[in-house]
Structures are given as structure tokens and as C-alpha cells.
N, C-alpha and C positions, 0 to 999 in steps of 0.2 A: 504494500500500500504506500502510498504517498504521501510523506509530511510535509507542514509549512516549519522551518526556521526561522524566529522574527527575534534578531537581536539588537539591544538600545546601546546606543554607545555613553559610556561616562563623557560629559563633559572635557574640551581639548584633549580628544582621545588621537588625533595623529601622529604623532611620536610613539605612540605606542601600540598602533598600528601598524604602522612601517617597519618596528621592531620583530614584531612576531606574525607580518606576511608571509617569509619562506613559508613556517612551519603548515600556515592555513590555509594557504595555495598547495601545497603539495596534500593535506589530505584528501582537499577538495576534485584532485585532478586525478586522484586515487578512484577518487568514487566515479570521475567523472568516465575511467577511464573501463571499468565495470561495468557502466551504462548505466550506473543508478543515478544521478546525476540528471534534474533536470531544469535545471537553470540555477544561478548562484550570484549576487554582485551586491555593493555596499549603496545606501542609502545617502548620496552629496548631500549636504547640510544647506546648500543654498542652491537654486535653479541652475543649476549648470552641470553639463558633462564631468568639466574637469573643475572643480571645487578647490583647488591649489588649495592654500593655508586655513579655510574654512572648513576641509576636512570630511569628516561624515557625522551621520546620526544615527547610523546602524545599519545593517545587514537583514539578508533576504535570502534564501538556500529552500529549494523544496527538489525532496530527492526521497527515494525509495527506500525503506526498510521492513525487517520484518514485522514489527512491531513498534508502539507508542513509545514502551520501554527501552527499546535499542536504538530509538531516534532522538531520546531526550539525554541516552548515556552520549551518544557521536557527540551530541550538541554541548554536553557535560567536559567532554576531553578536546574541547576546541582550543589554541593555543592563543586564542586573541581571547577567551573568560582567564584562562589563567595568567594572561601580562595584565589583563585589568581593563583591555577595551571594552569590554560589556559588562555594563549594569543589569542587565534583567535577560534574559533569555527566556520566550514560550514557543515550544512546541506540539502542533496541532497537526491530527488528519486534514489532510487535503483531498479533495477531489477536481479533477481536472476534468473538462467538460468542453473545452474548447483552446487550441483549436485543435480537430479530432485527432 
């Protein structure tokens, strides 16, 4: 099944983003790479593609597991909750519906 990942970034969280990319690009390209993976990108903080020193406001990841349970542990072992980019992380069944 399908989960949604919706993670809030702490305040001036760019630095500490940039820091632990490697680690959350490489799991993501792991999944992505399995085909569970169905779409993944961060939240710009202000109207624009590239948000330079403005940064982000969180993150967006919906990708396949087996359960509710092993998609909030993925979301648990994320290397941007443990540098401190994320304040809150929920994850949610998703249903896709479009487009088919």
C-alpha cells in the first residue's frame, strides 16, 4: 500500500539540511531504485523553484510499504529527524487515484 510522508521542518533548518542530504538522498534513491518510490521532494518556504537562503518548510515522500508500521519506522530512521531538520513527522495511507 501507499503512504503519504509529511515532514515540518524546524525553523532555519538549511544548514542542517545540507548536512545530512547525502545520507536522505541515498535512502530515498534506494527505494526509489526498488520501484517503491513514488514521488519524493522538499517543501520551498517561499514561491519559488529555487528558494536559495529561504530554504524549506518540509518535505513530501509517498512510496510503498508493507504496512502503516514499516512506513512510520522508514520515516523514524530518516537522517534529516535525526540532524534535527524535522519537527513533526505524520505518516498516512495514501490512495492514488489519479493519474491512473
Amino acid at each position: 500500500m501507499l503512504y503519504s510522508i509529511f515532514a515540518y521542518d524546524v525553523a532555519d533548518s538549511l544548514p542542517l539540511r545540507k548536512q545530512a542530504r547525502p545520507g536522505h538522498i541515498a535512502r530515498l534513491q534506494e527505494m526509489a531504485e526498488s520501484g517503491r518510490l513514488l514521488l519524493a521532494g522538499p517543501n520551498p518556504a517561499i514561491d519559488s523553484e529555487d528558494p536559495g537562503e529561504a530554504g524549506f518548510s518540509g518535505s513530501l515522500i509517498v512510496a510503498e510499504f508493507d504496512s502503516l508500521e514499516q512506513a512510520q519506522q522508514w520515516a523514524n530512521d530518516d537522517p534529516y529527524l535525526a540532524a534535527g531538520v524535522y519537527e513533526k513527522v505524520v505518516v498516512k495511507p495514501f490512495k492514488k487515484v489519479l493519474p491512473a
